[in-house]
C-alpha positions in Angstrom: 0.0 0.0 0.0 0.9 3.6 -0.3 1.5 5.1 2.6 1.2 9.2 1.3 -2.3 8.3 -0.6 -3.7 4.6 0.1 -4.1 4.0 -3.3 -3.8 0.2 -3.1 -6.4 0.4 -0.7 -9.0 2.6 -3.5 -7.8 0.3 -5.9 -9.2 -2.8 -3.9 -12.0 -1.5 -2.6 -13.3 -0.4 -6.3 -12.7 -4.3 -7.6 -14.6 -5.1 -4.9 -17.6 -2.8 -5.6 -17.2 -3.8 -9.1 -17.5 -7.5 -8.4 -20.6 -7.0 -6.2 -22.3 -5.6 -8.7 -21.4 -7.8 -11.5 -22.4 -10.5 -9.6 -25.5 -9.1 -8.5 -26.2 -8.6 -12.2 -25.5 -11.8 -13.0 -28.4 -13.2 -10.6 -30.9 -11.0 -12.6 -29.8 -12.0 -16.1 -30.2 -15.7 -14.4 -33.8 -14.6 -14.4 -34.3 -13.3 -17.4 -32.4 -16.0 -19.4 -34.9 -18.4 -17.4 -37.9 -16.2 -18.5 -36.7 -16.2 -22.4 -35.8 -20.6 -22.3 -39.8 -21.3 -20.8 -41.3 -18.8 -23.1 -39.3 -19.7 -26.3 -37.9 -16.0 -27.0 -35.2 -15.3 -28.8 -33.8 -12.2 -27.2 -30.6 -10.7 -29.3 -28.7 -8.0 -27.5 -27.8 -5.0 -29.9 -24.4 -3.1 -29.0 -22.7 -0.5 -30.6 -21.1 3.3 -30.5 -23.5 5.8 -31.4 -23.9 6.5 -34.9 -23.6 3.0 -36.5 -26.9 2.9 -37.6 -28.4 0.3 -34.7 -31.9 1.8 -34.7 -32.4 1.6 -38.8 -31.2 -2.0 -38.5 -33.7 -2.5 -36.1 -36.5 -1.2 -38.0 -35.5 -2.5 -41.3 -35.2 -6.2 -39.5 -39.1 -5.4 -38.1 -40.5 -4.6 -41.5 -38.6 -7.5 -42.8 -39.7 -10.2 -40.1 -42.7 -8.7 -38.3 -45.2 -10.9 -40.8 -43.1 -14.1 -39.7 -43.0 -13.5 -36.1 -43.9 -11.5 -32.9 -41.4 -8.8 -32.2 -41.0 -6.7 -29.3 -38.1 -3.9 -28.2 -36.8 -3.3 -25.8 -34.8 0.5 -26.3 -31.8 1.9 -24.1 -30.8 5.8 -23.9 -29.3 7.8 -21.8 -32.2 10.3 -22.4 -35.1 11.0 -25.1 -37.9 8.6 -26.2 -37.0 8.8 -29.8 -35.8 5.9 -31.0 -38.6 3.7 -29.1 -41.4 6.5 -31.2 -39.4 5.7 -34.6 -40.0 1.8 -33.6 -43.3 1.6 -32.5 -44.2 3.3 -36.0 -43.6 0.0 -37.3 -46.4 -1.7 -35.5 -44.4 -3.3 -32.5 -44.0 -2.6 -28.9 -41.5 -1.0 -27.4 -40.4 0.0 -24.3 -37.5 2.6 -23.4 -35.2 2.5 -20.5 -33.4 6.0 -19.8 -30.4 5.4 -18.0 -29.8 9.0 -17.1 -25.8 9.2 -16.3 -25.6 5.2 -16.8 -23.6 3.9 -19.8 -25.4 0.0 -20.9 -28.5 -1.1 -19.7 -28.7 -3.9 -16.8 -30.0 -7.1 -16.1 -32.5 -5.7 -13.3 -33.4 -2.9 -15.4 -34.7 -5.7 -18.3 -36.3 -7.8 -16.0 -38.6 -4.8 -15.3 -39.0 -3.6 -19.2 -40.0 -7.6 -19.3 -42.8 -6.8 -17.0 -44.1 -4.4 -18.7 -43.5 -4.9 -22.5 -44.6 -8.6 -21.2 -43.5 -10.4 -25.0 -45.2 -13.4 -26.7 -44.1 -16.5 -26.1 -42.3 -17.9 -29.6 -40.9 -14.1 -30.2 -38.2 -12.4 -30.8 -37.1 -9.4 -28.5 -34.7 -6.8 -29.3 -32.4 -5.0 -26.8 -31.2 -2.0 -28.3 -28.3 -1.3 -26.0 -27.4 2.3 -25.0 -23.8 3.6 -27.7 -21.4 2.5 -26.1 -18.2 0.2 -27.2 -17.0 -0.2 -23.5 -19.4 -0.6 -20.5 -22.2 -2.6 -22.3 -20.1 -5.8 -22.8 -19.3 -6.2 -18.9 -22.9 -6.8 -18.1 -25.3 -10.3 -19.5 -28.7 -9.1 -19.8 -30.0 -12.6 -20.1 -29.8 -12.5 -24.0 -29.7 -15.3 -26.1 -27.1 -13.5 -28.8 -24.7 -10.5 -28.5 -24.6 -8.7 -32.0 -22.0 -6.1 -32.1 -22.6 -3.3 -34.8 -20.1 -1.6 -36.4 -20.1 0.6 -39.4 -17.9 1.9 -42.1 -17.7 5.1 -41.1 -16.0 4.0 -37.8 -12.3 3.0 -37.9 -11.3 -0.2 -39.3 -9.1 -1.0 -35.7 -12.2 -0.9 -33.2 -12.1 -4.2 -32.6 -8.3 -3.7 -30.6 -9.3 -0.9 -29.1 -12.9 -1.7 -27.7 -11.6 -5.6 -27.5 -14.3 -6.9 -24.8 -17.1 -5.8 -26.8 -16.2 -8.0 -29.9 -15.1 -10.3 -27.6 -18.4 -11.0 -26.2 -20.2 -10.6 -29.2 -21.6 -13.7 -31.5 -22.6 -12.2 -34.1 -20.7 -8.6 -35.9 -22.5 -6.6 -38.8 -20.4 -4.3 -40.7 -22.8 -1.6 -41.4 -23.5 1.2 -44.2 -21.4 -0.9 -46.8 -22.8 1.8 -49.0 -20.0 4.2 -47.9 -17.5 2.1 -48.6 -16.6 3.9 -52.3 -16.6 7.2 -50.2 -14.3 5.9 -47.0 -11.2 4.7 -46.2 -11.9 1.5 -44.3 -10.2 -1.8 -44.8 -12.7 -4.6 -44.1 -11.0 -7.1 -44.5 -8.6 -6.1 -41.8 -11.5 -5.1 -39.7 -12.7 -8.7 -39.4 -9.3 -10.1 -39.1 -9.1 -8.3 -36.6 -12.2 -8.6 -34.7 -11.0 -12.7 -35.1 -8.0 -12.0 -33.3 -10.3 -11.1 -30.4 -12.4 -13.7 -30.9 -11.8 -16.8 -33.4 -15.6 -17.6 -33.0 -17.3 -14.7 -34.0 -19.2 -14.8 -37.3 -19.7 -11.6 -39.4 -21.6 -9.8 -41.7 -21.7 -6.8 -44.0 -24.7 -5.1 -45.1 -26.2 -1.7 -45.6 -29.4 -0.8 -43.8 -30.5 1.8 -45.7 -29.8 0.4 -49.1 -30.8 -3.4 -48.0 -27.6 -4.7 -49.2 -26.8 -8.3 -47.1 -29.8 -8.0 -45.2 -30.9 -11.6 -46.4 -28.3 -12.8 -44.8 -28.7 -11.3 -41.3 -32.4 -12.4 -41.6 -31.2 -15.7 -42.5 -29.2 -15.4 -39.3 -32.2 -14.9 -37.2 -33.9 -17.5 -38.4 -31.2 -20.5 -38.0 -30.0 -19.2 -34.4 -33.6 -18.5 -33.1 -33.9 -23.0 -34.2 -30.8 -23.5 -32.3 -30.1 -21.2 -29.3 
């Protein structure tokens, strides 16, 4: 220990604090994994910085599936409404968790979203997670996928520098593959990569907007929601 400042002291006494709460999380995603297995829900956890283009996915997935199954959200900001009034324009319900000065949503904080947004059994649920490449990947929400989003307009190295993230993550879309003409981003160094991180990851690229490769991250839905 220090003996001007006590830093070792802080030090240990903030891994402890974070391990309580990690592990008190962990109890609560318990639950709402438990919830999703008896009802059949297939629950995919969306992360991402802000700007990659999460919410269109989302709503372009909804239009695309929403005839094939029941689909509920579940949206995560800091502040605002807005993203859970552009997805309940679609037809589905949504419910949005404002985390005020919190960065990623929490197990607890789903399990009461679940209470209310209450989804059909055989559905698929969407958690929009709040932007953020760094504190969302420390906490299990009970999800049955992790899909990290990332987008060409973003730098070709996130995958090193947000490593936990990509780490956690099953599934990675490459986003707005549109842009790619106009940017300098090299993807296949990007996945590369994001493999380094993790071997088991699988990826994508599409374009939202332009519904470029969404087939396949339909596709993707479809086979995981059989086998998770």
């Amino acid at each position: 220990m220090c003996t001007v400042c006590g830093c070792h002291d802080e030090q240990s006494r903030l891994i402890s604090i974070e391990q309580d709460i990690l592990s008190k999380n962990n109890r609560c995603a318990t639950i709402n994994r438990n919830y999703f297995r008896g009802r059949n829900i297939f629950c995919l956890n969306l992360l991402s910085s802000p700007g990659s283009g999460k919410t269109t996915l989302l709503i372009e997935t909804i239009k695309a599936l929403n005839n094939e199954f029941s689909v509920s959200v579940i949206e995560g900001d800091q502040q605002t409404s807005f993203d859970a009034e552009r997805i309940r324009k679609t037809g589905v319900k949504a419910v949005q968790i404002n985390t005020g000065k919190g960065c990623h949503l929490s197990a607890r904080k789903i399990g009461r979203a679940i209470d209310e947004l209450k989804p059909a059994p055989d559905s698929l649920l969407f958690i929009e997670n709040v932007g953020n490449l760094v504190c969302p990947a420390a906490f299990d929400l009970g999800e049955s996928c992790k899909v990290v989003v990332l987008s060409v307009t973003e730098g070709a190295d996130k995958p090193l520098k947000y490593p936990d993230i990509f780490h956690a993550a099953d599934l990675m879309i490459l986003n707005k593959i549109d842009l790619l003409p106009y940017v300098d981003f090299d993807v296949e160094r990007c996945f590369e990569y994001a493999r380094r991180v993790n071997p088991d990851i699988q990826t994508l690229q599409l374009s939202a907007t332009k519904g470029d490769g969404m087939n396949s991250w339909l596709n993707w839905i479809r086979q995981h929601r059989k086998t998770t």
